[in-house]
PyMOL Python script that loads the backbone (N, CA, C, O; Angstrom):
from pymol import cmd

cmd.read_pdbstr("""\
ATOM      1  N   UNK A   1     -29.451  20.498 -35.293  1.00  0.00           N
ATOM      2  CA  UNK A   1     -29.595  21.524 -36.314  1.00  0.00           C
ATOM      3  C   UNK A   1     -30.373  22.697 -35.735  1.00  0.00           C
ATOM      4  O   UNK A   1     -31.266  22.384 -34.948  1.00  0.00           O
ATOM      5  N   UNK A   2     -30.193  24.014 -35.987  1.00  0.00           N
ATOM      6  CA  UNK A   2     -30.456  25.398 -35.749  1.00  0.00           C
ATOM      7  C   UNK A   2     -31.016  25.408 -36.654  1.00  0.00           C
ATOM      8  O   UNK A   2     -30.808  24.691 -37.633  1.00  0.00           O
ATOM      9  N   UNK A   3     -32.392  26.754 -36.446  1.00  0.00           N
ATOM     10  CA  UNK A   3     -33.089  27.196 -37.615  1.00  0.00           C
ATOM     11  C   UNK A   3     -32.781  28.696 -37.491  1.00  0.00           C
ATOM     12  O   UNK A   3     -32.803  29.316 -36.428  1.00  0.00           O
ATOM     13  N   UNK A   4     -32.510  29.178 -38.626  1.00  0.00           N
ATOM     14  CA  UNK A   4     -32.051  30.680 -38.479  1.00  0.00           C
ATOM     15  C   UNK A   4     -33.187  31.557 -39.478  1.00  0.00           C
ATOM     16  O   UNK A   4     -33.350  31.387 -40.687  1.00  0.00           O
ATOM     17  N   UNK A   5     -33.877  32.492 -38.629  1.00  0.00           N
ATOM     18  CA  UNK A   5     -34.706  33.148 -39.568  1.00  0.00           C
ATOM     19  C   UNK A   5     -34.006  34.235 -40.052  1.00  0.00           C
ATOM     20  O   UNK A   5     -33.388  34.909 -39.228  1.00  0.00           O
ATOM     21  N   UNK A   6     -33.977  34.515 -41.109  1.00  0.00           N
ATOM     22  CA  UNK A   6     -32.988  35.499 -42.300  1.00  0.00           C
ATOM     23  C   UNK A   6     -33.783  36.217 -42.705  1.00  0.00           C
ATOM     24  O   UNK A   6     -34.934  35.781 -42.729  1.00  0.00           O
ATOM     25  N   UNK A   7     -33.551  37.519 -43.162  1.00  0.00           N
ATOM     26  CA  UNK A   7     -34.038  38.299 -44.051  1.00  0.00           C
ATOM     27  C   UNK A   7     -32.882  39.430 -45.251  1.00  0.00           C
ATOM     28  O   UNK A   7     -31.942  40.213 -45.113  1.00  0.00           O
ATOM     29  N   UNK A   8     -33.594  38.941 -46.214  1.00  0.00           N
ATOM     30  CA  UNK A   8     -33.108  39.881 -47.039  1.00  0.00           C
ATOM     31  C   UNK A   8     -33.306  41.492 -47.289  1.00  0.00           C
ATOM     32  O   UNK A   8     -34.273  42.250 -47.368  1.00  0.00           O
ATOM     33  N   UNK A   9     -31.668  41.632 -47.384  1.00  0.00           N
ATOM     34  CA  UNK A   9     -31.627  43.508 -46.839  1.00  0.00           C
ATOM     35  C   UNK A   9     -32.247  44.084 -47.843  1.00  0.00           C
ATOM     36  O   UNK A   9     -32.349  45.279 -47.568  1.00  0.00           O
ATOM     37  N   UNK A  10     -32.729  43.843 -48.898  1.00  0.00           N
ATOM     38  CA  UNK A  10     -32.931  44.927 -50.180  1.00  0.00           C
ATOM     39  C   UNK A  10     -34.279  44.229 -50.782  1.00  0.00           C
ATOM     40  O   UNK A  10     -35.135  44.966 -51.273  1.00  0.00           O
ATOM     41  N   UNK A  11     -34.383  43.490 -50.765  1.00  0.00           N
ATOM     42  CA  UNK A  11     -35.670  42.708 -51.121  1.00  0.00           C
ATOM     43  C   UNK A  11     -36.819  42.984 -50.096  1.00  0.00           C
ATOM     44  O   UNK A  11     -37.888  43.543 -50.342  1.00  0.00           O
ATOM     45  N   UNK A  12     -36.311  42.389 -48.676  1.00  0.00           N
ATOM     46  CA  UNK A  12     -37.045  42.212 -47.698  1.00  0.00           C
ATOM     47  C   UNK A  12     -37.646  40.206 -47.270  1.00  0.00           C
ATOM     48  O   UNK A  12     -38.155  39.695 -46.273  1.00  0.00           O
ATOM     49  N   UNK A  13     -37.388  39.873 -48.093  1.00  0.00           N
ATOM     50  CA  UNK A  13     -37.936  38.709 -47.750  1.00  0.00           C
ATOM     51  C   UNK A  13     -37.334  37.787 -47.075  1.00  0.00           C
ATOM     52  O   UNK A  13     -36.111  37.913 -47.022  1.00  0.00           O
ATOM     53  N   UNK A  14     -37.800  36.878 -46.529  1.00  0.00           N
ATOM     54  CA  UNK A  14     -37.954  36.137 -45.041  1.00  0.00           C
ATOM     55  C   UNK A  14     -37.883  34.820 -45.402  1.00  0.00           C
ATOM     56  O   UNK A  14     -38.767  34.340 -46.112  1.00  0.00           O
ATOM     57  N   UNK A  15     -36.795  34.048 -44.947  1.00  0.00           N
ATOM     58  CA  UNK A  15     -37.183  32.571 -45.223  1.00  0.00           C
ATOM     59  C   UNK A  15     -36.123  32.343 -43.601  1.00  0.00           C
ATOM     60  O   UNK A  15     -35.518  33.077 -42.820  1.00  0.00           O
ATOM     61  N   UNK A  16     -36.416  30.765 -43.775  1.00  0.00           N
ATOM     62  CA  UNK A  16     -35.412  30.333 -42.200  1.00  0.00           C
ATOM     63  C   UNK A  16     -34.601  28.864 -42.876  1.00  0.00           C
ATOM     64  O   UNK A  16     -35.150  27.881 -43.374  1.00  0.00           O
ATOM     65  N   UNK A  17     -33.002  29.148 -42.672  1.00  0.00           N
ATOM     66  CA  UNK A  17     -32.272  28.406 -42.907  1.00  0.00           C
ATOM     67  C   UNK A  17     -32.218  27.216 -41.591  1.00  0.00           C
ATOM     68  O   UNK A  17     -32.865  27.264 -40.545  1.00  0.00           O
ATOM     69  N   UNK A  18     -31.373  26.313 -41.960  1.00  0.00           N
ATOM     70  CA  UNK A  18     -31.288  25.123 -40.929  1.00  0.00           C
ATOM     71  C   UNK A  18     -30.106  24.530 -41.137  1.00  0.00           C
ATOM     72  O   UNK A  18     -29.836  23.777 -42.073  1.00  0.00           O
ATOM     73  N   UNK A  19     -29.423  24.855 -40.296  1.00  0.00           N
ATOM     74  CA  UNK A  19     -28.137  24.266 -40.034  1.00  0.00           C
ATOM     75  C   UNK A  19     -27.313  24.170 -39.273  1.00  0.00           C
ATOM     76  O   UNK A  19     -27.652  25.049 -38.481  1.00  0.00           O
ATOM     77  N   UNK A  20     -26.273  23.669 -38.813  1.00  0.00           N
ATOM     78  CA  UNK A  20     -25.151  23.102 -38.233  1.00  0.00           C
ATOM     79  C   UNK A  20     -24.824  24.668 -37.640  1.00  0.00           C
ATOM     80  O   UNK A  20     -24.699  25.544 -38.496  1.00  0.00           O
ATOM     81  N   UNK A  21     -24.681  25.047 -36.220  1.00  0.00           N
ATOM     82  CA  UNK A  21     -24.373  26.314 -35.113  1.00  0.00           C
ATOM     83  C   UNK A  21     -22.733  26.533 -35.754  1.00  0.00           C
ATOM     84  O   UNK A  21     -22.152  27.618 -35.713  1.00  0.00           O
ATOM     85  N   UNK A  22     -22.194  25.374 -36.295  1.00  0.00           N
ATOM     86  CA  UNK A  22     -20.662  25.360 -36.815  1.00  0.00           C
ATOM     87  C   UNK A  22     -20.877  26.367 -38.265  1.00  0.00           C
ATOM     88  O   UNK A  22     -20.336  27.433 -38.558  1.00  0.00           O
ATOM     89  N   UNK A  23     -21.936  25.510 -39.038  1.00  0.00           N
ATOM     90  CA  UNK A  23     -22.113  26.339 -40.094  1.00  0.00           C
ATOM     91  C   UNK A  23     -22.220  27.523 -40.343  1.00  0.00           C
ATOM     92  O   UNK A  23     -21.670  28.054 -41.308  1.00  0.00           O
ATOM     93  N   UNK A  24     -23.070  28.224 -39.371  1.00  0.00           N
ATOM     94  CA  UNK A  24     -23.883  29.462 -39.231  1.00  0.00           C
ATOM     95  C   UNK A  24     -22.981  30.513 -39.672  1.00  0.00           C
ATOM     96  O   UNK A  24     -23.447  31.215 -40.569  1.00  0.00           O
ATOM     97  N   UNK A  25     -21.627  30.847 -39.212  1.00  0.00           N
ATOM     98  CA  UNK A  25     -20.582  31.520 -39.499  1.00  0.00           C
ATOM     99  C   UNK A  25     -20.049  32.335 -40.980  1.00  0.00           C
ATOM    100  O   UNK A  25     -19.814  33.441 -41.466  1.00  0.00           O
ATOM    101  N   UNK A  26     -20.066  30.958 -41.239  1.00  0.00           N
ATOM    102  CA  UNK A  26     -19.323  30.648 -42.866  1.00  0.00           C
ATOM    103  C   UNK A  26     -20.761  31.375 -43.662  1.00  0.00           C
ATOM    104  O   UNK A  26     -20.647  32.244 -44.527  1.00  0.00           O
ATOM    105  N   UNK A  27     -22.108  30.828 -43.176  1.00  0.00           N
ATOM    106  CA  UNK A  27     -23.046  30.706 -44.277  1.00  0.00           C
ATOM    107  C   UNK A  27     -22.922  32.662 -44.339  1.00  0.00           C
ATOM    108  O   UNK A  27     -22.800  33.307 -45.380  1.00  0.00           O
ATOM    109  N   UNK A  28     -23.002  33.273 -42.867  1.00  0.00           N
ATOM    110  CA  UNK A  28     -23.246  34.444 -43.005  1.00  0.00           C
ATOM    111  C   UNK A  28     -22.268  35.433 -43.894  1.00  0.00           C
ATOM    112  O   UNK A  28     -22.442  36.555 -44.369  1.00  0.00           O
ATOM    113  N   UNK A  29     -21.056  34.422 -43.904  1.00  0.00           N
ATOM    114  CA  UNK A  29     -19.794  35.517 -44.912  1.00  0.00           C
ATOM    115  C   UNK A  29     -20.419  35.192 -46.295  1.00  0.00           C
ATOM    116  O   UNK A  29     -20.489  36.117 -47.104  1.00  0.00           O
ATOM    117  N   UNK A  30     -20.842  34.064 -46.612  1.00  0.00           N
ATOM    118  CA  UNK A  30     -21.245  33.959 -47.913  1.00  0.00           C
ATOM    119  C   UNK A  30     -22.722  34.567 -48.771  1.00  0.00           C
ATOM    120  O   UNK A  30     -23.061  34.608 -49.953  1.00  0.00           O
ATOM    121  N   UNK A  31     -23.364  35.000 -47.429  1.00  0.00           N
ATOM    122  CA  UNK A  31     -24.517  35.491 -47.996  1.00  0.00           C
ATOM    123  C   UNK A  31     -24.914  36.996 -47.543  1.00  0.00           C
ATOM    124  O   UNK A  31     -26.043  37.416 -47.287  1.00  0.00           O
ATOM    125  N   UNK A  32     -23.882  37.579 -47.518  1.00  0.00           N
ATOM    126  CA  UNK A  32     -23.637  39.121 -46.855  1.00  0.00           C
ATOM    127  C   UNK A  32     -25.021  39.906 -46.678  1.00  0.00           C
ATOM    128  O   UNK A  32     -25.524  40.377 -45.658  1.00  0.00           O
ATOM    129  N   UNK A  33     -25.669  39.891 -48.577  1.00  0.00           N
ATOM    130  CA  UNK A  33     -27.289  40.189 -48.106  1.00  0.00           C
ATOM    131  C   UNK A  33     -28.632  39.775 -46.852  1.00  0.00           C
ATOM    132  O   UNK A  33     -29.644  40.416 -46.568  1.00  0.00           O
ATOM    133  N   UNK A  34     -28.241  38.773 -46.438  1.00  0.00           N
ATOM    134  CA  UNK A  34     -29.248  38.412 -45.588  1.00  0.00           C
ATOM    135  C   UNK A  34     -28.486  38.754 -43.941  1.00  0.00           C
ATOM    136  O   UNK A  34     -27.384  38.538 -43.438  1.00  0.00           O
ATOM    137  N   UNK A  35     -29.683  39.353 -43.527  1.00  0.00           N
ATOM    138  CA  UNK A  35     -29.698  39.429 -41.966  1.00  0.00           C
ATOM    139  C   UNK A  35     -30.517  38.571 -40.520  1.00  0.00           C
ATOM    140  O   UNK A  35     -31.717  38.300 -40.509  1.00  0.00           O
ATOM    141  N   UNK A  36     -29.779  38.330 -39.653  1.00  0.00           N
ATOM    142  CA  UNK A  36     -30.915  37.640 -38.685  1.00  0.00           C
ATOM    143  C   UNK A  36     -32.093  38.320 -38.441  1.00  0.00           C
ATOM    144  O   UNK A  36     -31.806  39.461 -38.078  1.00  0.00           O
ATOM    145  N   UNK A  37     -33.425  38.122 -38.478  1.00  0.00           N
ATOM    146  CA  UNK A  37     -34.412  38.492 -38.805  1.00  0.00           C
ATOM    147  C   UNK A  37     -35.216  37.804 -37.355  1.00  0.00           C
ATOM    148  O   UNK A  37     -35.031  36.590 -37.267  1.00  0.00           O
ATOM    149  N   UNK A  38     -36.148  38.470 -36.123  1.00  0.00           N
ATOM    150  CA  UNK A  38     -36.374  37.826 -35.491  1.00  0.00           C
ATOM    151  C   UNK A  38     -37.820  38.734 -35.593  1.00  0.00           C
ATOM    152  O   UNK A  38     -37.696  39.949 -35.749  1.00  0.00           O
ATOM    153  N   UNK A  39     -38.999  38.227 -35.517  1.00  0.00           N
ATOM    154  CA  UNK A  39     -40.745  38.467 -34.926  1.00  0.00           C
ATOM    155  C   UNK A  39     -40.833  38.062 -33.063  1.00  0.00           C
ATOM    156  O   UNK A  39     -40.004  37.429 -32.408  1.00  0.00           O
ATOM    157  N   UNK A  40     -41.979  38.616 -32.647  1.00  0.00           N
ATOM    158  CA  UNK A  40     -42.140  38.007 -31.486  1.00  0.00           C
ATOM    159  C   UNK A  40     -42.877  36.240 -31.710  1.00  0.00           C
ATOM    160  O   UNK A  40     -43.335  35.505 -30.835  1.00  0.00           O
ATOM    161  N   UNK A  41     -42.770  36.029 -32.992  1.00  0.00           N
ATOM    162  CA  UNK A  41     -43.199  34.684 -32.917  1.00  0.00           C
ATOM    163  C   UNK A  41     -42.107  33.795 -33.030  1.00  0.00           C
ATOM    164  O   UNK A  41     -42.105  32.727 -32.419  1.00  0.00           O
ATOM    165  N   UNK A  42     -41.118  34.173 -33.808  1.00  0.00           N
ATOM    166  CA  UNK A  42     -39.888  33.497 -33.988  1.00  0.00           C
ATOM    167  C   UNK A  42     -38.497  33.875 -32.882  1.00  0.00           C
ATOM    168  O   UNK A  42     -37.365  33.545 -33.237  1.00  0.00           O
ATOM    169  N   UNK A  43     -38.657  34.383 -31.923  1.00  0.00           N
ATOM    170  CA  UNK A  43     -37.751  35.437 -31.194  1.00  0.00           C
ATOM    171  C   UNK A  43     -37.529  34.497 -30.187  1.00  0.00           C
ATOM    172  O   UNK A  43     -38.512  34.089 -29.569  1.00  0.00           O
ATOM    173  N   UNK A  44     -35.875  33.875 -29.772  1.00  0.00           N
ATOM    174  CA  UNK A  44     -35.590  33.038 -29.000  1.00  0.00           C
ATOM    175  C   UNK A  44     -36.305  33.238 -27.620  1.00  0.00           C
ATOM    176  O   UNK A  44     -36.694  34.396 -27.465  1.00  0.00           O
ATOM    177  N   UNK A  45     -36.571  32.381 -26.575  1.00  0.00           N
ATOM    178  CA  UNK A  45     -37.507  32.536 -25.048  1.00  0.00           C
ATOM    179  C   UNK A  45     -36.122  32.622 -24.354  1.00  0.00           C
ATOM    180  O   UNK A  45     -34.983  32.295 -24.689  1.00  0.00           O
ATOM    181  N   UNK A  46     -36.653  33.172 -23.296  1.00  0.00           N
ATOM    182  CA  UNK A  46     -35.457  33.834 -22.161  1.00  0.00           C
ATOM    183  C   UNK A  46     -35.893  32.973 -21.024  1.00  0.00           C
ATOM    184  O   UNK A  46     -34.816  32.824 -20.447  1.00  0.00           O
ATOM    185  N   UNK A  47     -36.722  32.348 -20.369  1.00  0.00           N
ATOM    186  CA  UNK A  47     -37.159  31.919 -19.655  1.00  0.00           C
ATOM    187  C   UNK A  47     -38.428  33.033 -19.322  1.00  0.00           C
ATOM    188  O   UNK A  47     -39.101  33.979 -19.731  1.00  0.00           O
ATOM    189  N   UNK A  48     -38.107  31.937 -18.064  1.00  0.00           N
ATOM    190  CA  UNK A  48     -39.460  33.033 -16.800  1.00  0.00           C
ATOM    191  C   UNK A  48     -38.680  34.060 -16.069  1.00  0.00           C
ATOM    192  O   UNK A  48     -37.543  33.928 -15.616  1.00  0.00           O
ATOM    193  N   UNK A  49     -39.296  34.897 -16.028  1.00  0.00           N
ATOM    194  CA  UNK A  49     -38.902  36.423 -15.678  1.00  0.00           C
ATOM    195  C   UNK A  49     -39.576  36.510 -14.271  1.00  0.00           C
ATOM    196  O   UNK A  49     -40.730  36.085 -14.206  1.00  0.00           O
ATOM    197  N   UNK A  50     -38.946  37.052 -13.034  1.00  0.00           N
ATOM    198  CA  UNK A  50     -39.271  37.613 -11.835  1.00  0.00           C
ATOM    199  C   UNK A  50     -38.937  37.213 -10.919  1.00  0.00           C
ATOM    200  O   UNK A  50     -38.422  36.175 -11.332  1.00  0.00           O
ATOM    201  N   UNK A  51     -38.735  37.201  -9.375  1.00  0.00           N
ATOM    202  CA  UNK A  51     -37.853  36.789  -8.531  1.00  0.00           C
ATOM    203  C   UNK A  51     -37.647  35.182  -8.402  1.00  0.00           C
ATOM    204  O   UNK A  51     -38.743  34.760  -8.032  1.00  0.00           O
ATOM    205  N   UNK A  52     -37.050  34.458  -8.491  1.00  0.00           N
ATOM    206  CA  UNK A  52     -36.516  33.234  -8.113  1.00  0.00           C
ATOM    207  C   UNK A  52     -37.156  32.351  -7.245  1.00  0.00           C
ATOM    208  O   UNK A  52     -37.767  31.283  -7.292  1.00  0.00           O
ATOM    209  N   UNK A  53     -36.578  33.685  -5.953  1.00  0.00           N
ATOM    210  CA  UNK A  53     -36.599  33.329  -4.596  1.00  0.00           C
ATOM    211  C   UNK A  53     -37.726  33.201  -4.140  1.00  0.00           C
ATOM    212  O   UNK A  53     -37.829  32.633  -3.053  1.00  0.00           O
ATOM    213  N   UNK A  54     -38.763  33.619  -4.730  1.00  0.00           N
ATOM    214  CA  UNK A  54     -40.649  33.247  -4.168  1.00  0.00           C
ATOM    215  C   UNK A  54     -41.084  32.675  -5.513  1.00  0.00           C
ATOM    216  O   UNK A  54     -42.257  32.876  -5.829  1.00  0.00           O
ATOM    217  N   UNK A  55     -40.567  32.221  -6.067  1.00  0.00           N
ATOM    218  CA  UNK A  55     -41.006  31.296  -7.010  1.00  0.00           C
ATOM    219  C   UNK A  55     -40.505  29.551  -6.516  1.00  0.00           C
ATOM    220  O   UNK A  55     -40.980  28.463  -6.842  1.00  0.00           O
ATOM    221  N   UNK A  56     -39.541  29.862  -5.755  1.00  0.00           N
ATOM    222  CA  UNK A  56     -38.561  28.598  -5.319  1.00  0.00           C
ATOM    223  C   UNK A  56     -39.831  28.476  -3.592  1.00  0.00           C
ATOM    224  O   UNK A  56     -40.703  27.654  -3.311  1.00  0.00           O
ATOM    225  N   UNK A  57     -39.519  29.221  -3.136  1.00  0.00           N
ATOM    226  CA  UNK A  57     -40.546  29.149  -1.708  1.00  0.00           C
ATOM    227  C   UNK A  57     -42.073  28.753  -2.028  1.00  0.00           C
ATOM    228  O   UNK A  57     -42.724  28.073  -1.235  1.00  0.00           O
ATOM    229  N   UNK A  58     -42.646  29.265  -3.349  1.00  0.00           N
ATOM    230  CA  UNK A  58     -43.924  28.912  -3.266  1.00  0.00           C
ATOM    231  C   UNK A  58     -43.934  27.425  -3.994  1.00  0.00           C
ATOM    232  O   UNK A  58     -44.805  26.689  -3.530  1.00  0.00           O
ATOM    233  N   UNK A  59     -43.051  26.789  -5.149  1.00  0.00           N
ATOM    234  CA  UNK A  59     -43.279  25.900  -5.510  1.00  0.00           C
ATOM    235  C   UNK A  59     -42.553  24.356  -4.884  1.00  0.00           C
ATOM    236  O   UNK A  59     -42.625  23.212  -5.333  1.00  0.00           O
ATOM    237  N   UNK A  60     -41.970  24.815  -3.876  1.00  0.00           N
ATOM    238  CA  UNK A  60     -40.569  23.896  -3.198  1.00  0.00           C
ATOM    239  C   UNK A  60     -41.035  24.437  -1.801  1.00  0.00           C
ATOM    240  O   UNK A  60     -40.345  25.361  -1.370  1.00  0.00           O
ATOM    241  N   UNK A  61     -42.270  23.954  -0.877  1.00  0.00           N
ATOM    242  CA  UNK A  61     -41.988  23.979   0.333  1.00  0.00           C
ATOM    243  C   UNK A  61     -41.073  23.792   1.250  1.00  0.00           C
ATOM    244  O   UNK A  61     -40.844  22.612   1.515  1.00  0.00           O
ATOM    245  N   UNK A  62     -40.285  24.845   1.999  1.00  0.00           N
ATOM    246  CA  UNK A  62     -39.318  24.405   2.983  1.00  0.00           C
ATOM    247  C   UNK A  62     -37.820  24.661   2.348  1.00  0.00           C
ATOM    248  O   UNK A  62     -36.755  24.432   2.922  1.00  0.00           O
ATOM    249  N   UNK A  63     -38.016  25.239   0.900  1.00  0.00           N
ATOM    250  CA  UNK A  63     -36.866  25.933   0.512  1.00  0.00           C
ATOM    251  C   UNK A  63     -36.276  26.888   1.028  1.00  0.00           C
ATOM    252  O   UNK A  63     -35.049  26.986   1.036  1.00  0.00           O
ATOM    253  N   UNK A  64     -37.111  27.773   1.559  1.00  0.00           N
ATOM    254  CA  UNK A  64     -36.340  29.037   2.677  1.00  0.00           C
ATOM    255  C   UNK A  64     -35.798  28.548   3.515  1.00  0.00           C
ATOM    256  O   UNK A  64     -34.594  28.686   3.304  1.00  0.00           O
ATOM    257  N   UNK A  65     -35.982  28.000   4.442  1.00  0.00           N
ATOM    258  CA  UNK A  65     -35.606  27.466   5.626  1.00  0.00           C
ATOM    259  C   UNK A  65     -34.431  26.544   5.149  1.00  0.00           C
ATOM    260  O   UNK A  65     -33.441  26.474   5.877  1.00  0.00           O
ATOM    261  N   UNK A  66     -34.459  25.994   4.242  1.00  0.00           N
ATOM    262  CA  UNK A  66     -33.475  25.263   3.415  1.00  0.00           C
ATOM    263  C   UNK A  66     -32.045  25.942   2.949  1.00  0.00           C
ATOM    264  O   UNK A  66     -30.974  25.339   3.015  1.00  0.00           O
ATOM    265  N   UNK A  67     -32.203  27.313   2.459  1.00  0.00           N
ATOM    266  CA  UNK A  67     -31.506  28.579   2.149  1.00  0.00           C
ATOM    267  C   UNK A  67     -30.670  29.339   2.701  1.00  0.00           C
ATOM    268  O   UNK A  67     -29.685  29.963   2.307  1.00  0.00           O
ATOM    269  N   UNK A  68     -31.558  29.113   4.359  1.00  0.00           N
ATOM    270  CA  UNK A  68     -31.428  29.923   5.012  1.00  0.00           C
ATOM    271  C   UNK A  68     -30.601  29.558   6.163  1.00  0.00           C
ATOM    272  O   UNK A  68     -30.200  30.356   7.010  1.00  0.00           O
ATOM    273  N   UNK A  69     -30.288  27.839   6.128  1.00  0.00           N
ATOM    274  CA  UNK A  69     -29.418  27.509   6.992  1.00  0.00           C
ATOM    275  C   UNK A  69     -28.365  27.343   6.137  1.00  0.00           C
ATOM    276  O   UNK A  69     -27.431  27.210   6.928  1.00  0.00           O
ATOM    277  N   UNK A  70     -27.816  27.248   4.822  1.00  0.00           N
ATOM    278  CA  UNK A  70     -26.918  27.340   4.346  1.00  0.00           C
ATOM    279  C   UNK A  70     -26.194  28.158   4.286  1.00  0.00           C
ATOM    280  O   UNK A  70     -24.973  28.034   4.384  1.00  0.00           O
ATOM    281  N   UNK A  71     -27.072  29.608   4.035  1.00  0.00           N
ATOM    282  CA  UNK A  71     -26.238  31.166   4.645  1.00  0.00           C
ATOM    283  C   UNK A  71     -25.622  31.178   5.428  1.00  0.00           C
ATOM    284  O   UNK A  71     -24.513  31.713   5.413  1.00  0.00           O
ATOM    285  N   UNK A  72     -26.205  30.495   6.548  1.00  0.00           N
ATOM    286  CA  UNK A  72     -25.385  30.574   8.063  1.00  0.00           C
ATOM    287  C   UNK A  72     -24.291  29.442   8.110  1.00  0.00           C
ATOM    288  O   UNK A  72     -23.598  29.162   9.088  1.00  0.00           O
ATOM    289  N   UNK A  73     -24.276  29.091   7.385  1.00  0.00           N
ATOM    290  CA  UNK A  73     -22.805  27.945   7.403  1.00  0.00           C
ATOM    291  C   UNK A  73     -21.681  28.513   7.612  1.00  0.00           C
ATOM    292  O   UNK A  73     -21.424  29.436   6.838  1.00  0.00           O
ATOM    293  N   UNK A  74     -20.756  28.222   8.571  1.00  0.00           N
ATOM    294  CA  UNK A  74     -19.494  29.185   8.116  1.00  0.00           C
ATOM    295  C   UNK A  74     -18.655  28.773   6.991  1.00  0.00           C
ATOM    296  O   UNK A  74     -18.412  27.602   6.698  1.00  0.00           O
ATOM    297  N   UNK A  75     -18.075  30.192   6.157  1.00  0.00           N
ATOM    298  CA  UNK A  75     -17.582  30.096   5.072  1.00  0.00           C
ATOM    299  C   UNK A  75     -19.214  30.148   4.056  1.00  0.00           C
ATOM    300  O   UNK A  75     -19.083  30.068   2.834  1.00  0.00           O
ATOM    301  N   UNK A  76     -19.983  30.218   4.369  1.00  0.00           N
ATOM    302  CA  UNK A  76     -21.086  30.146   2.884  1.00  0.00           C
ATOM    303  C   UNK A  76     -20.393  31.595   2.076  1.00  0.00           C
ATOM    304  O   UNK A  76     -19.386  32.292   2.204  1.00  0.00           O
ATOM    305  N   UNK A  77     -21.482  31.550   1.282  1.00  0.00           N
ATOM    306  CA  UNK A  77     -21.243  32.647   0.053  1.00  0.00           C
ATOM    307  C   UNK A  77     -22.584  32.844  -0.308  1.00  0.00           C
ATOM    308  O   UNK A  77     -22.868  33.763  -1.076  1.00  0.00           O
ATOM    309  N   UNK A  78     -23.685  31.890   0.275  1.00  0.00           N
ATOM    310  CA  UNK A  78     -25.396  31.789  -0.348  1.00  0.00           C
ATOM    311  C   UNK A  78     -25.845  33.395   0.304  1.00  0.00           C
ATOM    312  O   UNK A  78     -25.277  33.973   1.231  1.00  0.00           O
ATOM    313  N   UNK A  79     -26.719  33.756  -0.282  1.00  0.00           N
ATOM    314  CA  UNK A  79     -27.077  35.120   0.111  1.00  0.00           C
ATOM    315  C   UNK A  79     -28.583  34.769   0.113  1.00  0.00           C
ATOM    316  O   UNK A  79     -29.170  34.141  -0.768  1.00  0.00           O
ATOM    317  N   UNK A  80     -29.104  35.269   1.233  1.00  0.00           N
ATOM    318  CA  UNK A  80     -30.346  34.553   0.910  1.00  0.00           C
ATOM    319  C   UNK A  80     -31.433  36.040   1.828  1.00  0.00           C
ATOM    320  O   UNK A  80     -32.662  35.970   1.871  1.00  0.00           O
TER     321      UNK A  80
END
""", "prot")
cmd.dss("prot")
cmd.show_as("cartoon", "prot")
cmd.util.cbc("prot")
cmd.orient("prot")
């Protein structure tokens, strides 16, 4: 189950539905007034933000070197 925070367009008020990602669709044709409503408290996470590649080297010793012979494979595609 999904929790969907909603808000109402003319009122303003805020509640969070819960339901089925199948549901979500249908519920929104039926309740035309309400909109997805997101805060930075309720606002889906994206992950971690910033390069990968020294996040992978500093927490995974020996990942570069790891990377870096795969590049050189013939036929790779790794870009490193």
């Amino acid at each position: 189950m999904a929790t969907y925070p909603v808000r109402h367009k003319e009122t303003g008020e805020t509640k969070e539905v819960k339901m089925s990602i199948h549901d979500w669709d249908q519920w929104k044709v039926d309740n035309p007034d309400w909109e997805r409503y997101f805060t930075p408290q309720n606002a889906p996470g994206f992950g971690e933000v910033g390069d990968w590649k020294n996040k992978m080297n500093k927490t995974h010793p020996g990942w570069g070197e790891h990377m870096k012979k795969m590049a050189n494979m013939p036929g790779s595609t790794v870009e490193w």
